[in-house]
C-alpha positions in Angstrom: -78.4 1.3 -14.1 -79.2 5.2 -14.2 -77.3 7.9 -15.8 -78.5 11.4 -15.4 -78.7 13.2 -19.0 -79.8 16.4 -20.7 -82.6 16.4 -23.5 -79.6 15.8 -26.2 -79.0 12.3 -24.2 -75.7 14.4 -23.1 -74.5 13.2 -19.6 -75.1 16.3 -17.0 -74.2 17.2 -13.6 -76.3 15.9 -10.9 -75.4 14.7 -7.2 -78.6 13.2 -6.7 -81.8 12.2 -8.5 -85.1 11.6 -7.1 -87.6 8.7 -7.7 -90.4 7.2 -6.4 -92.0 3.7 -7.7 -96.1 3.6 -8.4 -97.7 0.4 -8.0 -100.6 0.3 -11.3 -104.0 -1.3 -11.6 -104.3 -2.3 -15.5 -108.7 -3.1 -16.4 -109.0 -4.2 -20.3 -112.2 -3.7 -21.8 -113.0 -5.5 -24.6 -115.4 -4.8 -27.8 -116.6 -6.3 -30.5 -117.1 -5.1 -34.1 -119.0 -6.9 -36.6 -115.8 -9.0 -37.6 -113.3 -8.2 -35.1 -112.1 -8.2 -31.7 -110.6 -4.7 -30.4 -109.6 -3.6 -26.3 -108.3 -0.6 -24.5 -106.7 -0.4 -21.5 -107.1 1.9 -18.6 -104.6 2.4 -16.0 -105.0 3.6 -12.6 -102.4 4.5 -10.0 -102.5 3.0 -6.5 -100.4 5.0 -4.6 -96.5 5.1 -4.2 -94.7 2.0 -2.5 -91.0 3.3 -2.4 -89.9 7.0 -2.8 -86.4 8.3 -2.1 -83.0 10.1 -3.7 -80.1 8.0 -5.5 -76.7 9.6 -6.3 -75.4 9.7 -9.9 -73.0 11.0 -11.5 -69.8 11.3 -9.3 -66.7 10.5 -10.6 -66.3 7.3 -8.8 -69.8 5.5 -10.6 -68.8 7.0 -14.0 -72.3 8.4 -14.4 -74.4 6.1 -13.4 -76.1 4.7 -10.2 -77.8 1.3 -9.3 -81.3 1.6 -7.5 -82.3 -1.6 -5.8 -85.6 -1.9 -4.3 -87.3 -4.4 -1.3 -89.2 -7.2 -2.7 -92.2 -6.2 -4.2 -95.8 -8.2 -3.9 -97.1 -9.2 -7.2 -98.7 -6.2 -9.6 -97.4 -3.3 -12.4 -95.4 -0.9 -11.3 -93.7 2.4 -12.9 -90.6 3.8 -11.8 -90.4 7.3 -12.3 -87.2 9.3 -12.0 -87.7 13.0 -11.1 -86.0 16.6 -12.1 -83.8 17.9 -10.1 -85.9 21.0 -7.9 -84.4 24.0 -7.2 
């Protein structure tokens, strides 16, 4: 479910919102200290499967908008919802 908000998590006006979904490539490198284990992990994008526009925020969704993608193949991915341009 998305709702459209302002920085003070106040609903705000907004006929559409854009978003696009990023498939991600996680490596983990390990290291060892002299009595402990210890890892990082580096994430790389690999490129945008899905991109588009949803509507939120008319009056008859209440707010809030469902996004519902195609099946996906196996893998991390990030959703991220855009600002409104203009």
């Amino acid at each position: 479910m998305l709702t459209s908000v302002n920085a003070r998590s106040g609903q705000v006006h907004s006929d559409a919102l854009r978003w696009r979904l990023i498939e991600e490539e996680w490596d983990y490198y390990w290291t060892r200290s002299v009595e402990d284990w210890d890892y990082r992990i580096e994430y790389y994008e690999q490129g945008v499967r899905a991109s588009g526009m949803v509507g939120v925020n008319s009056v008859s969704n209440l707010g809030q908008a469902t996004l519902t993608l195609l099946a996906l193949s196996h893998g991390r991915y990030k959703l991220e919802l855009l600002p409104e341009m203009g």
